[in-house]
ROBA-535274 format. One record per residue (C-alpha): residue in three letters; x, y, z. Coordinates in pm, whole numbers, padded with zeros to 5 digits, always signed. Example, Ala and Ser with C-alpha at 12.3 -4.5 7.8 and 13.67 -1.06 7.14 Angstrom:
<lodos>
{residu = ALA east = +01230 north = -00450 up = +00780}
{residu = SER east = +01367 north = -00106 up = +00714}
</lodos>
This chain:
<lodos>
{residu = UNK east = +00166 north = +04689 up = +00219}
{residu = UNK east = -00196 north = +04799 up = +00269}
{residu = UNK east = -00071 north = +04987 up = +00565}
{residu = UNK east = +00155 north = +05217 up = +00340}
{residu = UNK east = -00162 north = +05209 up = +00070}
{residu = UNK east = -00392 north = +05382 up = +00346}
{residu = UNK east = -00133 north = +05598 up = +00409}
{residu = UNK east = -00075 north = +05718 up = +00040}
{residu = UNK east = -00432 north = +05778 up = +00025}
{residu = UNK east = -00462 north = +05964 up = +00355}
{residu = UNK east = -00121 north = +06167 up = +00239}
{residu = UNK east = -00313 north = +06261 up = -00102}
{residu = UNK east = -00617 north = +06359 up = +00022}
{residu = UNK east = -00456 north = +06641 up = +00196}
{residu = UNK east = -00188 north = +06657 up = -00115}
{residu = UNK east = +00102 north = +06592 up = +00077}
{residu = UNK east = +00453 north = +06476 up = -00061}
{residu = UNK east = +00541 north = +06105 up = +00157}
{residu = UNK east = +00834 north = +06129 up = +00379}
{residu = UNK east = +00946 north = +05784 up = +00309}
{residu = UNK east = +01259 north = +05758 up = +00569}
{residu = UNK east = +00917 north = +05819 up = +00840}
{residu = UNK east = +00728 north = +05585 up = +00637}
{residu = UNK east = +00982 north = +05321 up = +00685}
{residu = UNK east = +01079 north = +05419 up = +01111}
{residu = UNK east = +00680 north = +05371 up = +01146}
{residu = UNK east = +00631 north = +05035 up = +00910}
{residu = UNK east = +01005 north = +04868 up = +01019}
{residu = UNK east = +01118 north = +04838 up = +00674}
{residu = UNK east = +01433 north = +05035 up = +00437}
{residu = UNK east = +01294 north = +05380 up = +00272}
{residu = UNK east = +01374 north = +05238 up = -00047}
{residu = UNK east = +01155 north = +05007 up = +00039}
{residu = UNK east = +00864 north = +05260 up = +00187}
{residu = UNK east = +00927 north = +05426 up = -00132}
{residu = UNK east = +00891 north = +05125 up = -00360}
{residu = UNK east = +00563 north = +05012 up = -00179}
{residu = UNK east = +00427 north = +05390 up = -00163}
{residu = UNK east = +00438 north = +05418 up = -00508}
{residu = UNK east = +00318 north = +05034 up = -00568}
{residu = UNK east = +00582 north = +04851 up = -00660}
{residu = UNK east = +00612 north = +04495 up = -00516}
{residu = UNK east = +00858 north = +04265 up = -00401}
{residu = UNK east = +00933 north = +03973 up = -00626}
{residu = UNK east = +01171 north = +03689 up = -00467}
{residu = UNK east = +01278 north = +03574 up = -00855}
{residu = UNK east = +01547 north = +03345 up = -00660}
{residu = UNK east = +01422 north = +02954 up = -00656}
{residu = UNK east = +01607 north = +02769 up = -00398}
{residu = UNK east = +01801 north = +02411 up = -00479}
{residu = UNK east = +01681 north = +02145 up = -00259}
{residu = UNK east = +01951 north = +01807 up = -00172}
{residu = UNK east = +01641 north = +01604 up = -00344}
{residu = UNK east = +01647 north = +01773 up = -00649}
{residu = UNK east = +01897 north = +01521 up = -00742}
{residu = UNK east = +01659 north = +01232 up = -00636}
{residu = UNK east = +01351 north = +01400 up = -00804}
{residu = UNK east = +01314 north = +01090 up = -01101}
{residu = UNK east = +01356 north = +00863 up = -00832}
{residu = UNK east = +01059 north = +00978 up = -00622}
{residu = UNK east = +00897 north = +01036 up = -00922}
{residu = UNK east = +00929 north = +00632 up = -01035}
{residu = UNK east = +00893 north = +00499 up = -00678}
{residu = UNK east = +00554 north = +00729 up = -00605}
{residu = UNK east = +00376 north = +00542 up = -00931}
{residu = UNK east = +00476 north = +00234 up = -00765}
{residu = UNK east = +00079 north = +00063 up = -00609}
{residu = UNK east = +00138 north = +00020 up = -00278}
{residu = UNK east = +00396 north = +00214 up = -00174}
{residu = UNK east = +00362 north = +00570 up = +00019}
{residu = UNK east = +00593 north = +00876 up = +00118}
{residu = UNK east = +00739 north = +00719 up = +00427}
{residu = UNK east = +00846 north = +00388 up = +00245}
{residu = UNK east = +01035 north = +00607 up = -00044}
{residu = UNK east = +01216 north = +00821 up = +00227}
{residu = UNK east = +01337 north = +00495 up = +00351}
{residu = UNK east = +01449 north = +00340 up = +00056}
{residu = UNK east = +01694 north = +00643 up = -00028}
{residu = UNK east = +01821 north = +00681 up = +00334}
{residu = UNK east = +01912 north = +00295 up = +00344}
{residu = UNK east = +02036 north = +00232 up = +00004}
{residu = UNK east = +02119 north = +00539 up = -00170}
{residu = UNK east = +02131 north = +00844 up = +00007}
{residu = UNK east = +02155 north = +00878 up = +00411}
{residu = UNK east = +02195 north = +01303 up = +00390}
{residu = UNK east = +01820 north = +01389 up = +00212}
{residu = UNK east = +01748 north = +01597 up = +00481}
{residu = UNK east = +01427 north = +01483 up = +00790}
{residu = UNK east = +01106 north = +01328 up = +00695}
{residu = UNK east = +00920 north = +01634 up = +00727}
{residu = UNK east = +01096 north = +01808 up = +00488}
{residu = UNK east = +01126 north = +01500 up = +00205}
{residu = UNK east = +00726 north = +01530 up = +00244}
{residu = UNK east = +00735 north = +01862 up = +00217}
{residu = UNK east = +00957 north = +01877 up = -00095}
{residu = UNK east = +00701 north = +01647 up = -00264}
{residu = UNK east = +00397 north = +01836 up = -00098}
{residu = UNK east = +00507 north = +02109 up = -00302}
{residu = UNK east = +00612 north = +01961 up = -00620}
{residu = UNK east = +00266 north = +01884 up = -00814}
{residu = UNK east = +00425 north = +01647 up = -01049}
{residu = UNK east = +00497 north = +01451 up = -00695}
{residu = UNK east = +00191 north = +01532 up = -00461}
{residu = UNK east = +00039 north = +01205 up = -00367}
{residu = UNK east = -00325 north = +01249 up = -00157}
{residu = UNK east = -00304 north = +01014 up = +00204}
{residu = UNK east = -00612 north = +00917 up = +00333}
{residu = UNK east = -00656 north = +00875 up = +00691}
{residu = UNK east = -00917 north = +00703 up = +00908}
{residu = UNK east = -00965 north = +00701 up = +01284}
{residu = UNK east = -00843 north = +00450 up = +01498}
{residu = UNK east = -00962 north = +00361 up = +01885}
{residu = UNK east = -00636 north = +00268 up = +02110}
{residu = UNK east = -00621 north = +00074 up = +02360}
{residu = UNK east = -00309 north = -00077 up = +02538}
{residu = UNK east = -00239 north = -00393 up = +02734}
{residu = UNK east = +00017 north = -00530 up = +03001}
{residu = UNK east = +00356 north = -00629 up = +02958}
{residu = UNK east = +00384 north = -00957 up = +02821}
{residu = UNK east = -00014 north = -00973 up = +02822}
{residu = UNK east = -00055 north = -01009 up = +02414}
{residu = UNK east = +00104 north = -01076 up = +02095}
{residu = UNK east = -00131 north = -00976 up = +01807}
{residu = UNK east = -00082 north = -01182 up = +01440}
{residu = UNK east = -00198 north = -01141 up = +01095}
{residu = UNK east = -00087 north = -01252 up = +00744}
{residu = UNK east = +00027 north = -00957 up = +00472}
{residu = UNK east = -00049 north = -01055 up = +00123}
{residu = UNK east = -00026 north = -01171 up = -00109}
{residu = UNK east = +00240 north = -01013 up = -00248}
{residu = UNK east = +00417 north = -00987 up = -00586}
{residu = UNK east = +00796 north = -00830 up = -00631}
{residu = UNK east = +00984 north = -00863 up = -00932}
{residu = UNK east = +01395 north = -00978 up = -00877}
{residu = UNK east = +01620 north = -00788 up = -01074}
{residu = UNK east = +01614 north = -01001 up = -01413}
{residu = UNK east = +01217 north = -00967 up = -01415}
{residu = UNK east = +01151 north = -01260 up = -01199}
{residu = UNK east = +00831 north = -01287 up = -01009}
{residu = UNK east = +00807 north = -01362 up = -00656}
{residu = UNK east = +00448 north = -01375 up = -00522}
{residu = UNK east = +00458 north = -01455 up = -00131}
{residu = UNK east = +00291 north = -01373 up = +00178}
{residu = UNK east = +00431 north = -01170 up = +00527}
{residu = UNK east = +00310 north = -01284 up = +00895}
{residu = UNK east = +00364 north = -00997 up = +01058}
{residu = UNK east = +00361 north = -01000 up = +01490}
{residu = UNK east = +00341 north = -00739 up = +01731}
{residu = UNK east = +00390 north = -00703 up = +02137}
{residu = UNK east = +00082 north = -00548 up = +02268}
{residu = UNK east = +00267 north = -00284 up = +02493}
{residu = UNK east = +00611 north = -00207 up = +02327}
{residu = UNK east = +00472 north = -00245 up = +01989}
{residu = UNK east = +00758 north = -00453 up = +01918}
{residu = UNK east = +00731 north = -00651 up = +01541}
{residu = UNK east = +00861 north = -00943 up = +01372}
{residu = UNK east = +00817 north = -00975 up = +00988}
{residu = UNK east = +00860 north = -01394 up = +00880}
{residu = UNK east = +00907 north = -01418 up = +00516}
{residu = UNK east = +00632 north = -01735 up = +00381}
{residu = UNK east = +00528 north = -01879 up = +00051}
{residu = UNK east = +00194 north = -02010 up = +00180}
{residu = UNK east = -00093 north = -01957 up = +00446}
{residu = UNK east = -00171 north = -02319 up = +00576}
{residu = UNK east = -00109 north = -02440 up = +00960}
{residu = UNK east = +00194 north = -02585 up = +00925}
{residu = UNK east = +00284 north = -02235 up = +00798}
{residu = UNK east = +00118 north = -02041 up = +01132}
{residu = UNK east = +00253 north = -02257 up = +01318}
{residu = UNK east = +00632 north = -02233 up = +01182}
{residu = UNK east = +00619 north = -01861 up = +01183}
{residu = UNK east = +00507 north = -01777 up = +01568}
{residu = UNK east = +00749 north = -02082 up = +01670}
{residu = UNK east = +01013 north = -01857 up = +01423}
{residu = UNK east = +00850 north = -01522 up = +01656}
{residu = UNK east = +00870 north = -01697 up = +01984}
{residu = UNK east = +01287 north = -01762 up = +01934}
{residu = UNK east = +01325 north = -01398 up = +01806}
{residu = UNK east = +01130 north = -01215 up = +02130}
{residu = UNK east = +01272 north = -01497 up = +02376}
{residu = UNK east = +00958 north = -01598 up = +02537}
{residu = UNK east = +00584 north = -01690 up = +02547}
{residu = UNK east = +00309 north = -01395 up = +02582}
{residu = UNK east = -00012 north = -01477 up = +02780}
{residu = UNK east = -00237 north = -01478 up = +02423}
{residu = UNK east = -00222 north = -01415 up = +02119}
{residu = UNK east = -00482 north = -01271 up = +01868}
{residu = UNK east = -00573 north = -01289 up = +01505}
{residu = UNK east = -00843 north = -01248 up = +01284}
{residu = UNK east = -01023 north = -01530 up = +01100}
{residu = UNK east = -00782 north = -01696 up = +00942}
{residu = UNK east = -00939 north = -01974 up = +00795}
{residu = UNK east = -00613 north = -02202 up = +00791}
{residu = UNK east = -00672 north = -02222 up = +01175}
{residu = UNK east = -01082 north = -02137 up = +01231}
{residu = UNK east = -01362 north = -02345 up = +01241}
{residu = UNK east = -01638 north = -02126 up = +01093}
{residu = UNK east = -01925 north = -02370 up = +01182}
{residu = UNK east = -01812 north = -02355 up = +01494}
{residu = UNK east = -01676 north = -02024 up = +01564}
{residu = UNK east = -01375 north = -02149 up = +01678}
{residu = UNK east = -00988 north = -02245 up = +01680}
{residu = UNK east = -00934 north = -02602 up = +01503}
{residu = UNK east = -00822 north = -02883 up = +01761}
{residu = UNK east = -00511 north = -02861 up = +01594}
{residu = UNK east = -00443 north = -02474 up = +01659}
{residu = UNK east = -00561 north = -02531 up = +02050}
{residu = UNK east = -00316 north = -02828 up = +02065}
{residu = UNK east = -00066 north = -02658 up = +01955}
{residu = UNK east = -00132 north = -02329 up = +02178}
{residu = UNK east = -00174 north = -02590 up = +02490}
{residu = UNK east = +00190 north = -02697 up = +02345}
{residu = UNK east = +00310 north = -02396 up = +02345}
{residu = UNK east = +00188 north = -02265 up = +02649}
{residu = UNK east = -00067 north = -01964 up = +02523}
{residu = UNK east = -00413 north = -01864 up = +02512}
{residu = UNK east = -00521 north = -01808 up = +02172}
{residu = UNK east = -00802 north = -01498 up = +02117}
{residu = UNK east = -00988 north = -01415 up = +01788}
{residu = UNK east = -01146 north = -01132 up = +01739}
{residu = UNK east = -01561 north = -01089 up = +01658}
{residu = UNK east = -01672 north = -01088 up = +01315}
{residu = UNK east = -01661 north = -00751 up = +01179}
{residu = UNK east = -01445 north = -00618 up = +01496}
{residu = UNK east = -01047 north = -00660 up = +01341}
{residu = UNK east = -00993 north = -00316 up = +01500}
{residu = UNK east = -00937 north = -00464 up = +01812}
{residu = UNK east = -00644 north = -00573 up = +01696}
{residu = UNK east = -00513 north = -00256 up = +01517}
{residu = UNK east = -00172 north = -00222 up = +01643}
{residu = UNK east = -00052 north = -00563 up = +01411}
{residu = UNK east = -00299 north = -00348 up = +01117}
{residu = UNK east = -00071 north = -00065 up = +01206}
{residu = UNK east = +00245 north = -00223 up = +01148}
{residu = UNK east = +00119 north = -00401 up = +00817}
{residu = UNK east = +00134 north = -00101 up = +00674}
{residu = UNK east = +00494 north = -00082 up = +00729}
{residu = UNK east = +00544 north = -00379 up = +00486}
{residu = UNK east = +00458 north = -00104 up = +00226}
{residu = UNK east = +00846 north = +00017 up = +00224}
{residu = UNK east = +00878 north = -00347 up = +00058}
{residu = UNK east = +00735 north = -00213 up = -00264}
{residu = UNK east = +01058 north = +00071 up = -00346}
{residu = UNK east = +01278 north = -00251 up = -00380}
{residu = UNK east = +00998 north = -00386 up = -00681}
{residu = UNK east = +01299 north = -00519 up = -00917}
{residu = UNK east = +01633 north = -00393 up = -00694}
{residu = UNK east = +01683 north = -00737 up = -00583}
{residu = UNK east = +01868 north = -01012 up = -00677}
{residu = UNK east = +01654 north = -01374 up = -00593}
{residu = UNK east = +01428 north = -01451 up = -00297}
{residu = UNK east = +01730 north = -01511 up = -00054}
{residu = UNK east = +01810 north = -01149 up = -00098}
{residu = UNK east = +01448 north = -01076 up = -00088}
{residu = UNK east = +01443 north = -01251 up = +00255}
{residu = UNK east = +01742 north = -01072 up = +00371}
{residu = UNK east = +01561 north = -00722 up = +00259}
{residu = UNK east = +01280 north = -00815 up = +00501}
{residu = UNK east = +01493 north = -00878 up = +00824}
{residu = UNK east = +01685 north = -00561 up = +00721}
{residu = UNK east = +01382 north = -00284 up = +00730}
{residu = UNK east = +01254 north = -00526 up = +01007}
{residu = UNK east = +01511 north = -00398 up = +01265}
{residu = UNK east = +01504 north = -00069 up = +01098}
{residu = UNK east = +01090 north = -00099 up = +01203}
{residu = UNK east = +01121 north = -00175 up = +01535}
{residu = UNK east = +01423 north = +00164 up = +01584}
{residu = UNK east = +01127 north = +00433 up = +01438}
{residu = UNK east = +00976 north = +00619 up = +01712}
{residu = UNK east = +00631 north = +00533 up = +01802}
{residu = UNK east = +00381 north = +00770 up = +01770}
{residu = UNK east = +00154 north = +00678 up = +02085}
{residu = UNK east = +00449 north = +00595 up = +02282}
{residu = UNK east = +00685 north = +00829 up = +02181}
{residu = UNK east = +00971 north = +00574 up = +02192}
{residu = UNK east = +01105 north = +00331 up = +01986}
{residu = UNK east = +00905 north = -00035 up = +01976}
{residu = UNK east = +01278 north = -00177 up = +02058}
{residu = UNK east = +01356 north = +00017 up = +02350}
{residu = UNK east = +01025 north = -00077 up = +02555}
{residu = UNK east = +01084 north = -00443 up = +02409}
{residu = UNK east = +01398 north = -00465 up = +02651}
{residu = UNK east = +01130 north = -00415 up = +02945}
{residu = UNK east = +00834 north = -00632 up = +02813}
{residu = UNK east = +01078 north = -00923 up = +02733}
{residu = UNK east = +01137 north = -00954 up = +03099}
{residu = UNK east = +00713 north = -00968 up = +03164}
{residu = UNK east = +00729 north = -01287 up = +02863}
{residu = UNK east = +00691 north = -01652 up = +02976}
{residu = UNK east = +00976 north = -01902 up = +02932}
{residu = UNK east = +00963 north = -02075 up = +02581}
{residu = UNK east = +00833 north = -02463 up = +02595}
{residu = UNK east = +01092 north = -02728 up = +02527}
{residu = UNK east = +01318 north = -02711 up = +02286}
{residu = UNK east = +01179 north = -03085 up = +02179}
{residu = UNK east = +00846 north = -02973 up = +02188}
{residu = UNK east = +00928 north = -02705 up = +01914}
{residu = UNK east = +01067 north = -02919 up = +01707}
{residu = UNK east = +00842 north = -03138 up = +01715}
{residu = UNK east = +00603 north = -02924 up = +01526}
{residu = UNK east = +00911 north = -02775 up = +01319}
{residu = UNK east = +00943 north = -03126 up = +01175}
{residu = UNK east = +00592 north = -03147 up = +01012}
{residu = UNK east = +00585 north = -03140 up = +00619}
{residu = UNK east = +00597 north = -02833 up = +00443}
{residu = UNK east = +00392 north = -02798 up = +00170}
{residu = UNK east = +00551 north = -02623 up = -00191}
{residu = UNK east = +00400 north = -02583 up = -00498}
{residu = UNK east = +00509 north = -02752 up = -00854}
{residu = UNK east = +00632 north = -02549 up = -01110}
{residu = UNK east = +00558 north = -02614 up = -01495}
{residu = UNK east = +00958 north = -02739 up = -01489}
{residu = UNK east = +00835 north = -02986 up = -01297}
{residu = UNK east = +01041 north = -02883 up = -01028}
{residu = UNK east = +00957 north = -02776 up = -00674}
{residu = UNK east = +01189 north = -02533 up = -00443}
{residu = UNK east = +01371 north = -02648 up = -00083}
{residu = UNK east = +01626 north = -02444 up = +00141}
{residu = UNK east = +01723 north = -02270 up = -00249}
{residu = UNK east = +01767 north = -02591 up = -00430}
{residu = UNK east = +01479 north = -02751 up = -00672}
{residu = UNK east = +01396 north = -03088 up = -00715}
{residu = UNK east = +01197 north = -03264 up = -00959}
{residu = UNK east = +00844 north = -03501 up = -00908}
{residu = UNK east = +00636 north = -03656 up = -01186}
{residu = UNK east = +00498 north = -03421 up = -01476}
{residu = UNK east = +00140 north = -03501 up = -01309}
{residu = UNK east = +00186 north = -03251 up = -01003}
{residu = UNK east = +00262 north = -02955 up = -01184}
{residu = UNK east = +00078 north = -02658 up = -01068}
{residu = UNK east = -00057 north = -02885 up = -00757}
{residu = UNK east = +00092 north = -02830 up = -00379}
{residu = UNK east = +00271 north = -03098 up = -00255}
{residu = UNK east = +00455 north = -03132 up = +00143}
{residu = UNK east = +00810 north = -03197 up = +00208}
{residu = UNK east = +01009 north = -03374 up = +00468}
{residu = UNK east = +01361 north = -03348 up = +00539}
{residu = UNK east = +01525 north = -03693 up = +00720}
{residu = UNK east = +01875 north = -03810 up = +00755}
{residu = UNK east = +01971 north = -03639 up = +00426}
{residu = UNK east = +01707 north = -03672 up = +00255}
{residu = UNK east = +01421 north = -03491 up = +00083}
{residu = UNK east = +01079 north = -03673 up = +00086}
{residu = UNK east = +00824 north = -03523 up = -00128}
{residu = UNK east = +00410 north = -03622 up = -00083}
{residu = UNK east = +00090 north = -03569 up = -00246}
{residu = UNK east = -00222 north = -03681 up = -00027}
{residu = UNK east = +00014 north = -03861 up = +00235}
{residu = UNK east = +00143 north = -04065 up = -00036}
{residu = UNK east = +00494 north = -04069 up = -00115}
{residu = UNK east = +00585 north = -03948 up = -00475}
{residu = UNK east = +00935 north = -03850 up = -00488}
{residu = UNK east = +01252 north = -03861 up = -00265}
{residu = UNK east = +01585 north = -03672 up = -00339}
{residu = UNK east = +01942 north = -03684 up = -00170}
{residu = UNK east = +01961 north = -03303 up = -00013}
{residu = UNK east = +02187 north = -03186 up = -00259}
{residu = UNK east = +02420 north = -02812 up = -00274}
{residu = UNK east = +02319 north = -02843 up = -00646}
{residu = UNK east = +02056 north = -02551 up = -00775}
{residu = UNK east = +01848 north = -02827 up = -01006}
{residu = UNK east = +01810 north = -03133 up = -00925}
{residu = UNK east = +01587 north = -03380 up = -01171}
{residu = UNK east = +01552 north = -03736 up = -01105}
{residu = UNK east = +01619 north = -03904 up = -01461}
{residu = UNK east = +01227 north = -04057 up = -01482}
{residu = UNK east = +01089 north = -03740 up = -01414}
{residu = UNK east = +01332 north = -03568 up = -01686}
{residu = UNK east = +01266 north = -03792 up = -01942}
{residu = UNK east = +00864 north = -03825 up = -01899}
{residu = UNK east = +00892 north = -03440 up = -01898}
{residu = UNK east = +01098 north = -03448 up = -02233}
{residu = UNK east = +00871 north = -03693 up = -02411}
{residu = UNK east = +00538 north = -03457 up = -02337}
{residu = UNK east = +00778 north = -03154 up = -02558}
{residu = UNK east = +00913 north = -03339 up = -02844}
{residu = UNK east = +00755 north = -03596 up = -03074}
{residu = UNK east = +01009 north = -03635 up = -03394}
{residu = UNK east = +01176 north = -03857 up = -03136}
{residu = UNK east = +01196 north = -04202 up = -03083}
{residu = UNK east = +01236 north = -04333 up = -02712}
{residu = UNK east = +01555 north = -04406 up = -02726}
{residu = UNK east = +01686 north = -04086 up = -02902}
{residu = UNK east = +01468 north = -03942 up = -02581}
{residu = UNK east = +01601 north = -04084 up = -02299}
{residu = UNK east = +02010 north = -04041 up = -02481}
{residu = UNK east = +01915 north = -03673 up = -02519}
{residu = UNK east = +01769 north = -03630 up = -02163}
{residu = UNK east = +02114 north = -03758 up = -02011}
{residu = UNK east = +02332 north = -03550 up = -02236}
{residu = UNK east = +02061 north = -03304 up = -02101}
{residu = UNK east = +02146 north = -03369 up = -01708}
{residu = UNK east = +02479 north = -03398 up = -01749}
{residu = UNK east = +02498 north = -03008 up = -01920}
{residu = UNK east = +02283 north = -02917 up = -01626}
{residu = UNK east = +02498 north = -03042 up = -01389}
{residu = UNK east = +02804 north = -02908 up = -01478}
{residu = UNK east = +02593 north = -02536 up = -01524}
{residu = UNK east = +02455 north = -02552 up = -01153}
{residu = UNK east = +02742 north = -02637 up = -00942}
</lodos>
């Protein structure tokens, strides 16, 4: 265009008429089109192209105010659950790149990598806590312990409702199973359920149980969690959690949601290694130390797991509840399961114990009936207690 411009002005400085089909031979365009740009008339593409996401465009829209979530974890929500032809990744960030309604800013920072042997290092951190809504407005707060294989970058995502030992413990026996195998060591950060600050160090517990297990467990130095940036890497993956805020049904389907992108993780291409974390895991599985006895695992499996009370007085086991005395409410107590039964603690002492039952609610009539009296006070004892079996029985018959 400023090509034909000099040449209008060179053409009427010399008052010559434009020869527009030479105009166009030396510019490569139509001479209707010499002609239109001689005489300064431009080009307006008036046509606005349809995109497949147009479609998805409130979607986005809802998902992007969502805190937390991020252009990678919408993209996968649609492919998996609602819409498998959107087009690449490049081109769904793209389409909200240009849409300012959509445009979301990404901050990056700079990361150092380093890489490690085969089998060399499993690197461990907890994600959370978080907080996801079921479908009927329930609210689940909970926490992730995310893994990942220092060379194939292989992860493992274990679903918890608390951050204690028993719970570290439970989840890298849980990671052991799924990768087949021991690594040399594995790090962490300071996690204070298994540090000793004043001493800068694991708790005997932790070391007996790596001994057990047959690792060497590494933390890094205050201030220095970079070192063990591929496990922050993959935390960040947990972000495609927050699309499914109110999509699903109760925590077992929350669960199952977890193990689902989890395999879907671990089939993304790499970045720094180009190929996907489960492809190299078929090589670095074979570099992984046999796993310790299966008697030895259990051993540690069989340890009491603490839950929290509920105001209902009730606290939750394998998707049943069970009931305790109104005094533990809001209080975390420890469960053991033993020849069919559920033994619940506070302190080491022994406060409640329930046959394991397929029932949803399960209240032991004491509990029901001290809960009862602490709500209504127009009632004698009597009336109480008759009212809190006609109560149970209703329940009973609901939560078969």
């Amino acid at each position: 265009m400023n090509n034909l411009k000099g040449a209008r002005t060179c053409l009427e400085t010399f008052d010559l008429k434009p020869n527009y089909s030479e105009l166009g031979r030396i510019y490569g365009i139509d001479r209707r089109t010499a002609k239109k740009r001689y005489n300064g008339i431009e080009h307006k593409n008036t046509r606005v192209k349809s995109s497949r996401l147009d479609k998805h465009f409130e979607l986005i829209k809802e998902k992007l105010k969502t805190p937390g979530t991020n252009m990678k974890a919408i993209y996968m929500y649609i492919i998996m659950n609602i819409d498998d032809n959107i087009g690449s990744y490049s081109n769904f960030r793209k389409y909200i790149q240009k849409n300012e309604e959509l445009l979301i800013i990404k901050n990056t920072d700079a990361h150092v990598l380093f890489e490690t042997d085969y089998g060399k290092q499993l690197q461990f951190d907890w994600k959370g806590p978080m907080t996801l809504h079921t479908s009927n407005n329930t609210e689940i707060s909970f926490y992730i312990f995310s893994t990942t294989l220092g060379a194939s970058r292989f992860h493992t995502f274990i679903y918890s409702k608390f951050m204690v030992l028993e719970s570290v413990e439970r989840c890298l026996i849980e990671t052991f199973n799924i990768i087949g195998g021991i690594p040399e060591e594995c790090l962490t950060d300071n996690m204070s359920s298994i540090i000793n600050y004043s001493q800068h160090d694991f708790t005997t517990e932790f070391k007996s149980f790596s001994k057990d297990m047959g690792f060497i467990p590494k933390h890094c130095k205050v201030g220095h969690a970079f070192t063990k940036g591929k496990d922050e890497s993959c935390n960040r993956f947990m972000n495609w959690l927050y699309p499914y805020d109110y999509e699903f049904k109760d925590e077992e389907e929350l669960i199952t949601t977890i193990k689902k992108l989890n395999k879907q993780i671990n089939k993304e291409v790499n970045q720094f290694t180009n190929m996907p974390p489960v492809v190299l895991f078929q090589k670095e599985k074979e570099y992984l130390q046999p796993l310790p006895k299966q008697t030895i695992m259990d051993n540690y499996l069989d340890t009491l797991i603490p839950v929290k009370v509920q105001n209902t007085m009730l606290i939750h086991y394998k998707g049943c509840k069970y009931s305790v005395p109104k005094k533990y409410i809001n209080q975390t107590v420890k469960v053991k399961e033993f020849d069919n039964k559920l033994y619940v603690y506070y302190n080491k002492e022994l406060i409640a114990m329930h046959e394991i039952s397929i029932q949803k609610i399960n209240y032991r009539e004491d509990d029901y009936i001290e809960g009862l009296s602490g709500a209504i006070y127009s009632k004698s004892q009597d009336e109480i207690e008759e009212l809190a079996k006609h109560n149970l029985k209703l329940l009973e018959q609901i939560t078969k």
